[in-house]
N, C-alpha and C positions, 0 to 999 in steps of 0.2 A: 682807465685814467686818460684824462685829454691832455698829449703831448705834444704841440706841436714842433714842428722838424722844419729849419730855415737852409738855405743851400748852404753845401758844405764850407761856403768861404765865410759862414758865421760860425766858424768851428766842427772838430769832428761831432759825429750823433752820437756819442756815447757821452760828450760832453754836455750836449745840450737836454739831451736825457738827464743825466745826474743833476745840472745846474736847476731843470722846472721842477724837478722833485724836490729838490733839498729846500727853493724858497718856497713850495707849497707846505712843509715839512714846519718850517719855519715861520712860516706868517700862520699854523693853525690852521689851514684849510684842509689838510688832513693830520684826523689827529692818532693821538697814540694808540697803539694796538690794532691799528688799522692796516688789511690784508694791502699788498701792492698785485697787481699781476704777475704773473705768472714768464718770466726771460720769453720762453715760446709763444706766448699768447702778444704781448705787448710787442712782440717783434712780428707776427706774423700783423697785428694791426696798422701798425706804423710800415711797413713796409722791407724795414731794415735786416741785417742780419742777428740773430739771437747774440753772437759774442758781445756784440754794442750793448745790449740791455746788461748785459752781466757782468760786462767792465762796469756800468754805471753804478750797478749793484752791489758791488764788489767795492767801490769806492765809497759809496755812501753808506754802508755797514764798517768802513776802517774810519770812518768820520763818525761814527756812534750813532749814527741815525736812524739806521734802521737794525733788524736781527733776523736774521738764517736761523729759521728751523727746520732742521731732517728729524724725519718719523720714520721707521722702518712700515710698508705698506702690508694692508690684506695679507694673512697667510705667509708669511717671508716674502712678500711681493719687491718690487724696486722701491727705493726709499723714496719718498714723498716732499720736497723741499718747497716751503713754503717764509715768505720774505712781508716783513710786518713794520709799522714805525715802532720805534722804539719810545 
C-alpha cells in the first residue's frame, strides 16, 4: 500500500496512516474484501514503529471499515491475523 508520511507537525503517523486509508476506502480505490498489509510489514516499509500501524487499524475497524480476522495457524501454530476492507 503507498502511504505516504508528512513530518510529524502534520500530525501523528498513526493518524495519517488511518486518514490515506479510510479516503482510499472511501473514494473505491480499494475495494471490499481487499487484503491490507500486514501492522509489521507496512511498518517495517514506511519506517515507522508497528504500534502506529495498529493504532490506525484499530481505529479504522471501530469505524466499520475494515475487519480482523484470527485463524488459528498450521498444526496449533500461532494465530494468523489478517485485516480486510469491509
Amino acid at each position: 500500500m503507498d502511504i505516504e508520511l508528512k513530518p510529524l507537525s502534520e500530525g501523528p503517523v498513526y493518524l495519517q496512516v488511518r486518514t490515506q486509508i479510510e479516503a482510499r476506502i472511501r473514494s473505491q480505490q480499494v475495494s471490499a474484501g481487499a487484503s491490507l498489509p500486514a501492522p509489521a510489514a507496512l511498518a517495517q516499509q514506511l519506517g515507522v514503529d508497528k504500534g502506529e500501524i495498529q493504532r490506525a487499524y484499530y481505529e479504522l475497524e471501530h469505524a466499520g471499515l475494515i475487519v480482523k480476522t484470527t485463524t488459528r495457524g498450521f498444526l496449533g501454530g500461532k494465530d494468523v491475523i489478517k485485516y480486510s476492507v469491509k
